[in-house]
OpenMM code with the backbone's topology and positions (N, CA, C; nanometers):
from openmm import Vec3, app, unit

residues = "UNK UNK UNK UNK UNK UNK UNK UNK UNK UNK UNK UNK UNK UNK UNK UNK UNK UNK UNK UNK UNK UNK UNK UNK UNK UNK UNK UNK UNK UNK UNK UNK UNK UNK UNK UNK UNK UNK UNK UNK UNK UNK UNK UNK UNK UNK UNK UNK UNK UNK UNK UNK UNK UNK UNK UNK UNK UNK UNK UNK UNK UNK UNK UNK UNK UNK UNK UNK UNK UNK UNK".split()
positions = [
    Vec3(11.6801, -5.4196, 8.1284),
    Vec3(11.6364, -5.5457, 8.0690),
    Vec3(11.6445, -5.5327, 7.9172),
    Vec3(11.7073, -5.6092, 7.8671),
    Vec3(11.7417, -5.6342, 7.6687),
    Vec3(11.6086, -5.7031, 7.6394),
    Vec3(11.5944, -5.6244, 7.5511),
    Vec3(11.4431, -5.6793, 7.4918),
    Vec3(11.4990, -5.7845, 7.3488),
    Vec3(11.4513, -5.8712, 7.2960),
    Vec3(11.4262, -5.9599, 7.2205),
    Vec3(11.3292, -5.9962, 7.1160),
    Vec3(11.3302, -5.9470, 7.0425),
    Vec3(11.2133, -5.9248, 6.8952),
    Vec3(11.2422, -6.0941, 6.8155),
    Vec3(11.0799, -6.1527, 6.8336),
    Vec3(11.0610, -6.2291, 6.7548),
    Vec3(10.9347, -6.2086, 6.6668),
    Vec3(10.9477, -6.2748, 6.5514),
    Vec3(10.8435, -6.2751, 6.4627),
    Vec3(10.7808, -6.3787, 6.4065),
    Vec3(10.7471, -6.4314, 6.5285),
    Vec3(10.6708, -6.5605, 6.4886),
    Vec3(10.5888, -6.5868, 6.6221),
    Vec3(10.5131, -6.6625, 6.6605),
    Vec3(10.3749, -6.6926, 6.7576),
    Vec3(10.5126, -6.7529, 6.8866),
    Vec3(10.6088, -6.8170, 6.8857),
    Vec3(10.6933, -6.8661, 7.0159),
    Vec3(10.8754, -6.9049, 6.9192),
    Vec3(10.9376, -6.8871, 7.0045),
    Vec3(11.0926, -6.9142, 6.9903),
    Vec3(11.1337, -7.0203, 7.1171),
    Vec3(11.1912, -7.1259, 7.0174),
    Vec3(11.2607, -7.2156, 7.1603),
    Vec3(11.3439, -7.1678, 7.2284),
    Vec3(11.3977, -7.2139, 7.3413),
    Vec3(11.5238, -7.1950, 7.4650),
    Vec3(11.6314, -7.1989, 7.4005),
    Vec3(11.6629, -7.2749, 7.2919),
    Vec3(11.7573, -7.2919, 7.2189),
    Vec3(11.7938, -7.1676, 7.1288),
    Vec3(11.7025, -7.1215, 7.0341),
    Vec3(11.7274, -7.0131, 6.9809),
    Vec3(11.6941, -6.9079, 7.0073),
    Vec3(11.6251, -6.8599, 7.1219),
    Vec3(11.6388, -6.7361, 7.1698),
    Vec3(11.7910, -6.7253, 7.2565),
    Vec3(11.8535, -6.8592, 7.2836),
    Vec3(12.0292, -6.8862, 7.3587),
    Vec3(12.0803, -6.8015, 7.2720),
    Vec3(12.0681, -6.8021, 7.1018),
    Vec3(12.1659, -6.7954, 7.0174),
    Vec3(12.1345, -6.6536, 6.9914),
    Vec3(11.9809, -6.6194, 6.9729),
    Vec3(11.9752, -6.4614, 6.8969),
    Vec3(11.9875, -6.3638, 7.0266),
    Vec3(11.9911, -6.4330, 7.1303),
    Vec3(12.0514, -6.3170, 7.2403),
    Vec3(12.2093, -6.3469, 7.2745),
    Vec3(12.2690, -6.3412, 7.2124),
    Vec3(12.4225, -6.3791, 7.2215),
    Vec3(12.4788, -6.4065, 7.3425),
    Vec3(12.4330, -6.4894, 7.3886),
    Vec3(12.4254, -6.6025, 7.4943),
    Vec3(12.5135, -6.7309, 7.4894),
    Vec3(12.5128, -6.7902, 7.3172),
    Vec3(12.5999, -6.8843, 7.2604),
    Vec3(12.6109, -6.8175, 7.1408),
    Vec3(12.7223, -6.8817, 7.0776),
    Vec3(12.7307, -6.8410, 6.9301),
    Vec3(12.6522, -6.9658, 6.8228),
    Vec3(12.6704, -7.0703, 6.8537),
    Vec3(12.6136, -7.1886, 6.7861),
    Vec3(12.4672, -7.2795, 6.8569),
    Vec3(12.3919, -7.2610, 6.7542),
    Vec3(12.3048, -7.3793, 6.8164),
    Vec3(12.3458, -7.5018, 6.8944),
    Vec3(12.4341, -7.5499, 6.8556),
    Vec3(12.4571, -7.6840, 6.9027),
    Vec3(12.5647, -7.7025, 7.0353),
    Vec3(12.5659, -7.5174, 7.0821),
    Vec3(12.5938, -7.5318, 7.2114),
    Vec3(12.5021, -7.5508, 7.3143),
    Vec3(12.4014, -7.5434, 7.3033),
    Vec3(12.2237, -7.5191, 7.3362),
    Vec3(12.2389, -7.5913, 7.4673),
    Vec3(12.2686, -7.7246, 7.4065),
    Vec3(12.2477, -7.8083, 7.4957),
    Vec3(12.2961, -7.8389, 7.5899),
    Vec3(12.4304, -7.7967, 7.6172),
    Vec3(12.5707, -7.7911, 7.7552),
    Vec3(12.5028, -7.6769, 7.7863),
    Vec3(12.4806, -7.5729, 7.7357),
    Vec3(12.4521, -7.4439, 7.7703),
    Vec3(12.3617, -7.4175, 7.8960),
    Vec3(12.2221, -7.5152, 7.9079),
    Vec3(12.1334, -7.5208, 7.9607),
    Vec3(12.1640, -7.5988, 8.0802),
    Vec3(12.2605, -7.6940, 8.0803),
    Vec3(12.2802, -7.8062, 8.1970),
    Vec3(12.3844, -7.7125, 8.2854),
    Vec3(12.4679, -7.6088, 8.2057),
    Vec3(12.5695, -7.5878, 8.2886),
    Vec3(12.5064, -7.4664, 8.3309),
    Vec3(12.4345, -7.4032, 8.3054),
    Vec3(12.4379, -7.2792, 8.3433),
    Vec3(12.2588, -7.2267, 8.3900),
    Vec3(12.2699, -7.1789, 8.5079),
    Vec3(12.1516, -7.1266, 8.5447),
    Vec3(12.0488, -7.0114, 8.4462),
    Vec3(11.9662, -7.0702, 8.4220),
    Vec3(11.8192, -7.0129, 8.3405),
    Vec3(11.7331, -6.9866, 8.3727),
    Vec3(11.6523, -6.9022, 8.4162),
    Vec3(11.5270, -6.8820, 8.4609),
    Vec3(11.4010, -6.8044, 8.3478),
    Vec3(11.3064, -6.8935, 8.3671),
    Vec3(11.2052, -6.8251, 8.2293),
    Vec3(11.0594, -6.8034, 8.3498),
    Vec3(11.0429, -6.6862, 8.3924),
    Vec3(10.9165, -6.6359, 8.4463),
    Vec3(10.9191, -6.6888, 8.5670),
    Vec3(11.0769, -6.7189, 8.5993),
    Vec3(11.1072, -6.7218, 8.8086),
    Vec3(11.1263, -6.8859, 8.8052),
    Vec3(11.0979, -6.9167, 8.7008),
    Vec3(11.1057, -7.0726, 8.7280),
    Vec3(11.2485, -7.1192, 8.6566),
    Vec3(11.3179, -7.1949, 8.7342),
    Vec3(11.3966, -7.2821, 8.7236),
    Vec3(11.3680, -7.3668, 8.5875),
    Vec3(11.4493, -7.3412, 8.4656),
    Vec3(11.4451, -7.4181, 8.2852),
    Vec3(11.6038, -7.4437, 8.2537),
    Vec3(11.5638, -7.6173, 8.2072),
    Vec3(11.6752, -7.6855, 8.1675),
    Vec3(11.6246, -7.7344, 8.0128),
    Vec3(11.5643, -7.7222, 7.9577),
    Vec3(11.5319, -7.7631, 7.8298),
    Vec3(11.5136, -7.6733, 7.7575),
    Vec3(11.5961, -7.7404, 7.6273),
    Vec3(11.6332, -7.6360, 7.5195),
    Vec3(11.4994, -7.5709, 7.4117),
    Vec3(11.4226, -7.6978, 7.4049),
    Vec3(11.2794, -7.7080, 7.3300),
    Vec3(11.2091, -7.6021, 7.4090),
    Vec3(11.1912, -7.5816, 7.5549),
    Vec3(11.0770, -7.4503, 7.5753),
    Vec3(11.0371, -7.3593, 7.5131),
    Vec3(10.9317, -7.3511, 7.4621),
    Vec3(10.8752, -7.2641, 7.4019),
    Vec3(10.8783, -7.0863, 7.4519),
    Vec3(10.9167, -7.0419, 7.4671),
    Vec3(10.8897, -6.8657, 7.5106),
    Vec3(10.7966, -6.7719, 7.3979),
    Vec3(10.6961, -6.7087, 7.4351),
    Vec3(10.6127, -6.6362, 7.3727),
    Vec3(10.6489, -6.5058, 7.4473),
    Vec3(10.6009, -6.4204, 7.3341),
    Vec3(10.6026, -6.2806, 7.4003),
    Vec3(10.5434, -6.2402, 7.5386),
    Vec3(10.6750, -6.1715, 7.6052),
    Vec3(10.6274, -6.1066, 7.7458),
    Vec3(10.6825, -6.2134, 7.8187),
    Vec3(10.7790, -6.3116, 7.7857),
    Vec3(10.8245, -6.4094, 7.8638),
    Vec3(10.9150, -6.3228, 7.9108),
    Vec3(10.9426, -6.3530, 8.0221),
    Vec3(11.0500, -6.2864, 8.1151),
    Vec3(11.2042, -6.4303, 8.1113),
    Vec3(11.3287, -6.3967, 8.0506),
    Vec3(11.4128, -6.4713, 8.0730),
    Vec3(11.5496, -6.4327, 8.1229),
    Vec3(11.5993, -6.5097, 8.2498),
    Vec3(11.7471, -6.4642, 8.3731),
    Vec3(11.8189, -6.5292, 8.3187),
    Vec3(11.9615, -6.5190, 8.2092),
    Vec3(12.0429, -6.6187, 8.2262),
    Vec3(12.1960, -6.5613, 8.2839),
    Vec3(12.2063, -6.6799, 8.3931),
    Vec3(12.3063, -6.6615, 8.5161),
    Vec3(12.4450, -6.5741, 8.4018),
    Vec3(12.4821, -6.4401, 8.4506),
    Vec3(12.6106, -6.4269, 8.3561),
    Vec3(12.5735, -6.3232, 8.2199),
    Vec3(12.4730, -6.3177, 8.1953),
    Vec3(12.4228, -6.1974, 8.0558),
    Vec3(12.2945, -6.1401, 8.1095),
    Vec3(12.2235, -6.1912, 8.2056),
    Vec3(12.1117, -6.0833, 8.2700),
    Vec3(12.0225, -6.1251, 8.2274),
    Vec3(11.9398, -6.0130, 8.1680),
    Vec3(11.7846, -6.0482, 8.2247),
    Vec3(11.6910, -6.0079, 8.0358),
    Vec3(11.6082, -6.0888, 8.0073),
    Vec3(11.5792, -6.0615, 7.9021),
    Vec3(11.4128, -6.0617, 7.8904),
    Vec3(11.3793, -5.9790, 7.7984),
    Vec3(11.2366, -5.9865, 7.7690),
    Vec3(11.1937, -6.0385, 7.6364),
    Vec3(11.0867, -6.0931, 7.5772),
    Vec3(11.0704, -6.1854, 7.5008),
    Vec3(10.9276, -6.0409, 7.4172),
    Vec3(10.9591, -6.0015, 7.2604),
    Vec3(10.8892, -5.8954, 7.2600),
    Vec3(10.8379, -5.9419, 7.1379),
    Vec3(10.7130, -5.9461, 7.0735),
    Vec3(10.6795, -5.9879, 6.9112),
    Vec3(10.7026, -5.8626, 6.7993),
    Vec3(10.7291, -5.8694, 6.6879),
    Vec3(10.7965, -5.7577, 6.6185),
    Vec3(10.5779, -5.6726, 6.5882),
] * unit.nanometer
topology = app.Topology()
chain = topology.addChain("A")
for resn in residues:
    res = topology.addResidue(resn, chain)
    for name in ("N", "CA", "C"):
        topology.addAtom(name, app.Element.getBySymbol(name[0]), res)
């Protein structure tokens, strides 16, 4: 599991897409999420806005499995 260092209290769906090289651009975010299977803590996520805080557990279909870690 790739761990994920943020430094701030939560990171959206959107930019944890981008700082786990998942997409290269923000403004793929949004196809990104419709086309492709996501899972944040077993649950089924289509929105880019979700918040993830540390210890979030995130599956995306195709790059694996990620953990959400505060610096």
């Amino acid at each position: 599991m790739k761990q994920i260092v943020i430094n701030t209290a939560y990171i959206t769906l959107g930019q944890f897409l981008k700082l786990s090289d998942c997409i290269s651009t923000g403004g793929q975010a949004k196809f990104f999420v419709v086309e492709t299977k996501i899972e944040v803590n077993g649950q089924a996520e289509n929105r880019r806005g979700r918040k993830l805080v540390p210890q979030d557990i995130v599956k995306v279909e195709g790059f694996g499995q990620f953990e959400v870690i505060s610096s």
